[in-house]
C-alpha positions in Angstrom: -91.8 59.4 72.8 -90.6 56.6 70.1 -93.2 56.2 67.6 -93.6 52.6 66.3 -90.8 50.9 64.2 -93.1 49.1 61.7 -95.3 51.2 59.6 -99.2 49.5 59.5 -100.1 49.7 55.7 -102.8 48.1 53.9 -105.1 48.0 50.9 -108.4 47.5 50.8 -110.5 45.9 48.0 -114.6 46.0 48.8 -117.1 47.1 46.4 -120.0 47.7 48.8 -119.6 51.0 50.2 -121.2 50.6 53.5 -118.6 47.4 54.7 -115.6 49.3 52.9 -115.9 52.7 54.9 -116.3 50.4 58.2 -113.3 48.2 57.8 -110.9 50.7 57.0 -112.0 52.8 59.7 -111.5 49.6 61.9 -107.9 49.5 60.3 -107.2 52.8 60.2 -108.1 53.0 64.7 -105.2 50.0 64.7 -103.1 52.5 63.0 -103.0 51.2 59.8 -102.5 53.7 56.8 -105.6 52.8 54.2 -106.2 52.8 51.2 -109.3 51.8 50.2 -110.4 50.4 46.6 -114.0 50.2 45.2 -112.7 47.3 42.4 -109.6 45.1 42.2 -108.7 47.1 39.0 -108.1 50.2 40.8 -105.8 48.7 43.6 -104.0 46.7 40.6 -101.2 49.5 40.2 -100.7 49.5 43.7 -99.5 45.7 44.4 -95.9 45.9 43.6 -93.1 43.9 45.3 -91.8 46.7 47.6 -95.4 47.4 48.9 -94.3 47.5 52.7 -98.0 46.3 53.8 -100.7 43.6 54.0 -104.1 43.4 51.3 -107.7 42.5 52.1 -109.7 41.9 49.5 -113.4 40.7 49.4 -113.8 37.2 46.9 -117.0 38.5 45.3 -116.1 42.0 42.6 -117.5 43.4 39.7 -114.3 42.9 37.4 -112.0 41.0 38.9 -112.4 38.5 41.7 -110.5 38.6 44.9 -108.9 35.1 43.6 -107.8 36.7 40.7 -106.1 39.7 42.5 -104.9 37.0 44.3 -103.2 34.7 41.9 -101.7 38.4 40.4 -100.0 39.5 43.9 -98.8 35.8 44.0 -96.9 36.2 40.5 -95.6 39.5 41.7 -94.6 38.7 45.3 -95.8 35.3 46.9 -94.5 36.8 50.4 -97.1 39.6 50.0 -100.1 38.7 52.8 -103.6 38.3 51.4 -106.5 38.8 53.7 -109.5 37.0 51.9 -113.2 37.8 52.7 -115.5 35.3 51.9 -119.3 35.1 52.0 -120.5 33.4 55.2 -120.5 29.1 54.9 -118.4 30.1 51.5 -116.0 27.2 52.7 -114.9 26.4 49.5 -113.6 29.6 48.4 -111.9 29.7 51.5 -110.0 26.7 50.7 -109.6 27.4 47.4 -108.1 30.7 48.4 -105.8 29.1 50.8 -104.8 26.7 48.5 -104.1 29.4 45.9 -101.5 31.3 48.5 -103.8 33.7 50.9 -102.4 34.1 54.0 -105.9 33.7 55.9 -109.7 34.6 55.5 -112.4 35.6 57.1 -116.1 35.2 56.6 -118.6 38.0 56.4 -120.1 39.2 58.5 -117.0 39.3 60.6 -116.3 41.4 63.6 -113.3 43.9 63.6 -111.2 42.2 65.9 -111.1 38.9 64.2 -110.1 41.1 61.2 -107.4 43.0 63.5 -105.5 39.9 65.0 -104.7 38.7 61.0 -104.3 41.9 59.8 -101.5 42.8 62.6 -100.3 39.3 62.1 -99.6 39.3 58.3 -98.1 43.3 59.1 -95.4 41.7 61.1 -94.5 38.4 58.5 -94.9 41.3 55.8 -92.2 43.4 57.7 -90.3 40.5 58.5 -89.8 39.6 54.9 -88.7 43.0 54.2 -86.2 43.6 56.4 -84.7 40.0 55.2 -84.6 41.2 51.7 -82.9 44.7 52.6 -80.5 43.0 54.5 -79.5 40.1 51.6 -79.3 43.1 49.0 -77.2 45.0 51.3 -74.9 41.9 52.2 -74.3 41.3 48.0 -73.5 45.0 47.3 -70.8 44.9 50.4 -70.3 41.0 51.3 -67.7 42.0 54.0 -70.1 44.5 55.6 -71.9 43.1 58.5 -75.9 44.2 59.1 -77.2 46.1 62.0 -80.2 44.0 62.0 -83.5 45.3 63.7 -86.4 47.3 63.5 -86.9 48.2 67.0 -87.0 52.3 67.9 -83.9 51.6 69.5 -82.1 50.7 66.6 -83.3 52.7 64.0 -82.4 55.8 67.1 -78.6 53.7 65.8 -79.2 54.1 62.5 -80.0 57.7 62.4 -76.8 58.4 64.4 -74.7 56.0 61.5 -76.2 58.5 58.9 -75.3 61.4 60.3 -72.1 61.3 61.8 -71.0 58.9 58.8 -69.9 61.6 56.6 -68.6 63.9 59.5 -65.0 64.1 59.6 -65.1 63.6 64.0 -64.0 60.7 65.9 -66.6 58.4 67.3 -67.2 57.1 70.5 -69.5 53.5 71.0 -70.3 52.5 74.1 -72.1 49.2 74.9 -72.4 45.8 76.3 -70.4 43.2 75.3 -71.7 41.1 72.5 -74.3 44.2 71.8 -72.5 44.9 68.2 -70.1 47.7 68.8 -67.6 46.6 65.9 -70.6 46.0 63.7 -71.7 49.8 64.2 -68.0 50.9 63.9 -67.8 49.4 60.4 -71.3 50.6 59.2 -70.2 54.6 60.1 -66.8 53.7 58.3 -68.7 52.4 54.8 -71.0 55.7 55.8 -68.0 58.2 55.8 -67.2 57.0 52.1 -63.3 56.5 52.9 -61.8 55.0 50.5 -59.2 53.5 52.9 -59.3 50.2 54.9 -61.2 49.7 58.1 -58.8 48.4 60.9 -59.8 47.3 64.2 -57.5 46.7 67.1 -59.0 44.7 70.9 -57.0 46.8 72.6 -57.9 44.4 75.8 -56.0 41.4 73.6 -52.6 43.4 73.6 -49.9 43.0 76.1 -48.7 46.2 77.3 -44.8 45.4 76.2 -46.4 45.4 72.4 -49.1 47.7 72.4 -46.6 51.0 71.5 -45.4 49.2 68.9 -48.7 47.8 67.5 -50.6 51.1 67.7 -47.7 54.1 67.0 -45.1 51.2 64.5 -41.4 51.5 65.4 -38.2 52.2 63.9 -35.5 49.8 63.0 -33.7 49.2 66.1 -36.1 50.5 68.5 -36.0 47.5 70.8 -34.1 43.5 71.0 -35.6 42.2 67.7 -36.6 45.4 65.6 -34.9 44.6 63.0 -37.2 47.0 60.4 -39.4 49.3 60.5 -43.0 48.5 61.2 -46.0 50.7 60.1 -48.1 51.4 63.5 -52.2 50.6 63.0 -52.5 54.4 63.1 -50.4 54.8 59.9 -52.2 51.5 58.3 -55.4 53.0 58.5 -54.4 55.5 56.3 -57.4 57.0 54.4 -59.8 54.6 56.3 -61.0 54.0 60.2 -59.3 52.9 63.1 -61.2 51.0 65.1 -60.1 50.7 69.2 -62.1 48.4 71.2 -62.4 48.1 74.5 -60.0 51.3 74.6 -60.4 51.1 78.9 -57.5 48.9 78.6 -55.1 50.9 76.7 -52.0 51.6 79.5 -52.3 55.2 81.4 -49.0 56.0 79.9 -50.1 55.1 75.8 -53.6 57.2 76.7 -51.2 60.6 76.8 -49.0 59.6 73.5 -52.7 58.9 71.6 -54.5 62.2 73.2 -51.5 64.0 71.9 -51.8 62.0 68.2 -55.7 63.2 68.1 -55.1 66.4 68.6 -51.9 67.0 66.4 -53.3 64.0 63.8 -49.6 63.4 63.6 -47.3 60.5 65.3 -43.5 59.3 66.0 -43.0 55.8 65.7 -41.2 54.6 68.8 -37.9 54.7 68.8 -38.1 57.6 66.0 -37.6 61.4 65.7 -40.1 62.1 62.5 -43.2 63.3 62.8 -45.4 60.9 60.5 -48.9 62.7 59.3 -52.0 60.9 59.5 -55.0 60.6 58.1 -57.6 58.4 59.9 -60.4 58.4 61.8 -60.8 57.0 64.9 -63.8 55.0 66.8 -63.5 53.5 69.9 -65.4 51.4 71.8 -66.3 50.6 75.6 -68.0 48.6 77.6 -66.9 50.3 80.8 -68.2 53.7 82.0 -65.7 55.9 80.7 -66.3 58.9 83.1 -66.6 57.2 86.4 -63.2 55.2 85.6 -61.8 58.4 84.8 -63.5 59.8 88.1 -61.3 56.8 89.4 -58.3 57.7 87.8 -58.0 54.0 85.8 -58.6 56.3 82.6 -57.7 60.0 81.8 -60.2 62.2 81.7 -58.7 64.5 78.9 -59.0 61.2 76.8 -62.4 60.5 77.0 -63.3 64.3 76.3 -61.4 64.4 73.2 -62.8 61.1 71.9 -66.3 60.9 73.6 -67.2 64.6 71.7 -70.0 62.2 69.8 -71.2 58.6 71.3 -73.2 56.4 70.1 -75.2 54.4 72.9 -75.8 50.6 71.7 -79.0 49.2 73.5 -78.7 45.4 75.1 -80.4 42.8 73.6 -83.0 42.8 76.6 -83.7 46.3 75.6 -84.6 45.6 72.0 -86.3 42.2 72.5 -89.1 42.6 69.4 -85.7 42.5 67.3 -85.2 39.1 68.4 -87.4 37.0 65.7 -85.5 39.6 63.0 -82.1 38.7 64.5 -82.2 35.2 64.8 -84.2 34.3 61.8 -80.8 36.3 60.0 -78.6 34.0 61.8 -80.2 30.8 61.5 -80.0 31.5 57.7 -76.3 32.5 57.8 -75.4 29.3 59.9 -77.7 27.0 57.5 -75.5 28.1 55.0 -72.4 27.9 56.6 -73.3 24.4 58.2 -75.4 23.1 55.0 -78.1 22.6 57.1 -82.3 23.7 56.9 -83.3 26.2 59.5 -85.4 24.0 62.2 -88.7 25.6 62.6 -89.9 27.3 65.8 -93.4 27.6 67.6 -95.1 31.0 68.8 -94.6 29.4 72.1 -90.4 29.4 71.8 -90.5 32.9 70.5 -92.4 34.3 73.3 -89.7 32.5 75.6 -86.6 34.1 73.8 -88.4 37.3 73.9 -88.8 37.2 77.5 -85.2 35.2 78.3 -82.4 36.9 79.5 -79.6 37.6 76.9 -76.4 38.5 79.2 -74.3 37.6 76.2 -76.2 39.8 74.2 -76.8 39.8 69.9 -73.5 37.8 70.0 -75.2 35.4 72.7 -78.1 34.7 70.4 -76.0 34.2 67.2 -74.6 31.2 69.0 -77.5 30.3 69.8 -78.9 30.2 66.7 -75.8 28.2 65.2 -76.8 25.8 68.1 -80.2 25.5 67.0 -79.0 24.9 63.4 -77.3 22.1 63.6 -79.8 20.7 66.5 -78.1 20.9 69.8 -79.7 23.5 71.5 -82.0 22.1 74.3 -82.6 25.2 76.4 -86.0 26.7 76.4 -87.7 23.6 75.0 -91.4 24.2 74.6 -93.6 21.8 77.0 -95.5 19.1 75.5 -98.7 20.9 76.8 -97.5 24.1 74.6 -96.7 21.7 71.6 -99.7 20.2 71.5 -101.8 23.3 72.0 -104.6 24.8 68.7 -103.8 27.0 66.2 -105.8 29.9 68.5 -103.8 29.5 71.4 -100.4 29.4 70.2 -101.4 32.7 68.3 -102.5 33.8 72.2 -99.3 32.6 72.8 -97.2 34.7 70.3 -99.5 37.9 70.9 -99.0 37.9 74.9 -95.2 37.1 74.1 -94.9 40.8 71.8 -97.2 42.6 74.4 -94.5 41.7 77.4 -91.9 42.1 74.8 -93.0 45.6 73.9 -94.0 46.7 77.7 -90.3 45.1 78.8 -89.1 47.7 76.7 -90.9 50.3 77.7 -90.0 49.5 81.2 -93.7 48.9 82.1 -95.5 52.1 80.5 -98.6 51.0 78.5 -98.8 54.3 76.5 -95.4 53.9 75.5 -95.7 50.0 74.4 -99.2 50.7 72.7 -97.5 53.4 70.9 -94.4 50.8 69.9 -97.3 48.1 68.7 -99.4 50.7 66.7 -102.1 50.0 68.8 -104.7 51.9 70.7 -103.8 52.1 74.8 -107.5 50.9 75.6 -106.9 47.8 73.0 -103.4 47.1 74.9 -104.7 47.7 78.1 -108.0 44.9 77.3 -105.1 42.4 76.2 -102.8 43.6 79.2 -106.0 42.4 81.5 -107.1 39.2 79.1 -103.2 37.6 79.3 -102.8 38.9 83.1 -99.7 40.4 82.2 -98.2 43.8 84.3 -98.3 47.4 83.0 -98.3 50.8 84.4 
């Protein structure tokens, strides 16, 4: 059973004994990880820019106040949440807090729930933020390397596979919807297998059948009417490197034997040619048929997809890995701002549930267009209602929590124990929310 993708961490500043053993009790049944502090100078070490979680911190310490902790995680990482707890009618802290960079507050005595909503809240922006900067540190190391963006179990079920058969010397198999990022996953395992040699892809459903011999196996001088040279094959290019072969279902009956034949021998003859050429690449195609029942069909030979399906990688749709979606199009909207000098237009809780819940047919390639749309302000579907707009802080955070809970039980196909387990939360908690937003579980 998938365990959640985001890990709940957080650190706890109270000096009263009693209220600190309660609230990180009441964290620790959400699922956070706890670790509780009796003064601000003992969680000081703690607060560094990679912490991966959220702080709550009372106002009132011996030592150091919580608006001092607070002005020190605000020099360190202003992107780190701070929960503050203030004394009941201690308005102006609050404010003061707020206006010093907290991400919210709440008054004592406060009830656990209250505490939970924030807490979960700032978890998510915290994990948000994270992601963004892993994937910005990845992008300057390796510019032309595009990220597999996400945090869903889905994804990270991708990732694990990219690590592993990365290094392996075996031809890959990807199979997936189109638009759901199969060249994106084909370069990642080529930067994992540390070849030194260029990646090269080839749509193998762009080629017209009179070319594709010569495009894939290169020709000899005089092979055909206008050879007049010899022409190094993509197999031969990709010398040292990966081959990349998308949508490989179209590759012609006949040209499937001659490239079973060149994955088995890892050698080639260029049409029109006697020499056998060595080569050294590895191979990854890509599908967005059902290999086996077109082979079962005979519109693809079986041997083939044996000898390159030995490992496959799976690529879930877009509709399957809906939580990713905030990740995913917050990336986008900052590429296309760039690339369109633009600011990213802001979005409510209330559109978010909606593109959680929309379908994506089109998949991640679907919303990156939409997300260029939404850039430079044309993109009028799924406009919120006036009613949503104008709705209170409250409810559109109503809003956004219903939207993850039929995000998460979409994924789950329905099964509460399996969503609760995705949102780190308790199954009675999910199913109390499941009943208070009238939303369908099993």
């Amino acid at each position: 059973m998938d365990k959640p993708a985001t890990t709940l961490s957080a650190i706890l500043i109270e000096d009263e004994q009693a209220v600190r053993r309660a609230t990180a009790q009441a964290l620790e049944l959400e699922g956070f990880t706890v670790t509780a502090c009796a003064s601000a100078e003992e969680a000081l070490p703690l607060l560094t820019r990679d912490f991966p979680g959220v702080l709550v911190t009372d106002v009132r310490l011996p030592g150091w106040s919580g608006l001092q902790v607070l002005a020190h995680v605000v020099g360190i990482d202003a992107d780190l949440p701070v929960i503050v707890v203030t004394g009941h009618g201690d308005v102006g802290m609050a404010v003061e807090a707020m206006r010093a960079g907290a991400y919210d507050f709440v008054e004592k005595p406060f009830g656990s729930d209250s505490l939970l909503d924030i807490a979960l809240r700032a978890q998510e922006k915290r994990s948000l933020v994270l992601e963004n900067r892993r994937l910005r540190e990845a992008w300057a190391q390796d510019p032309e390397l595009p990220p597999l963006v996400g945090q869903s179990p889905a994804i990270e079920r991708v990732r694990t596979l990219i690590r592993s058969l990365g290094p392996a010397d075996v031809d890959v198999l990807i199979n997936g919807q189109t638009g759901s990022g199969k060249e994106v996953v084909a370069r990642q395992l080529h930067a994992a297998s540390g070849r030194k040699g260029p990646f090269v892809a080839l749509n193998c459903g762009a080629l017209p059948e009179t070319v594709f011999e010569s495009e894939i196996f290169g020709h000899e001088a005089g092979a055909f009417t206008g050879a007049q040279k010899r022409r190094i094959g993509k197999l031969e290019y990709a010398h040292g490197g990966t081959l990349f072969l998308d949508e490989i279902e179209s590759m012609p009956l006949a040209l499937q034997v001659k490239l079973l034949r060149v994955l088995q021998e890892r050698r080639l003859e260029r049409l029109g040619g006697n020499e056998s050429v060595a080569i050294d690449c590895r191979v990854v195609a890509a599908s967005k048929a059902d290999l086996l029942k077109l082979s079962a069909e005979g519109q693809f030979r079986e041997d083939l997809y044996y000898r390159i399906g030995v490992v496959s990688i799976d690529l879930p749709s877009l509709n399957q890995r809906s939580s990713d979606i905030p990740l995913l199009l917050a990336h986008f909207c900052q590429a296309a701002a760039v690339r369109y000098r633009r600011d990213v237009p802001a979005w409510t809780a209330a559109q978010m549930q909606q593109w959680q819940q929309r379908d994506w047919p089109g998949n991640v390639r679907e919303l990156r267009n939409f997300a260029d749309r939404w850039v430079l302000g044309v993109e009028q579907i799924a406009a919120v209602p006036a009613a949503a707009m104008s709705a209170s802080l409250p409810e559109q955070v109503e809003q956004f929590e219903a939207g993850l809970i039929a995000a998460a039980l979409k994924d789950s196909e329905g099964s509460v124990a399996q969503a609760a387990e995705r949102l780190g939360i308790p199954k009675k908690t999910l199913y109390d929310k499941i009943r208070k937003y009238q939303l369908a579980g099993t």
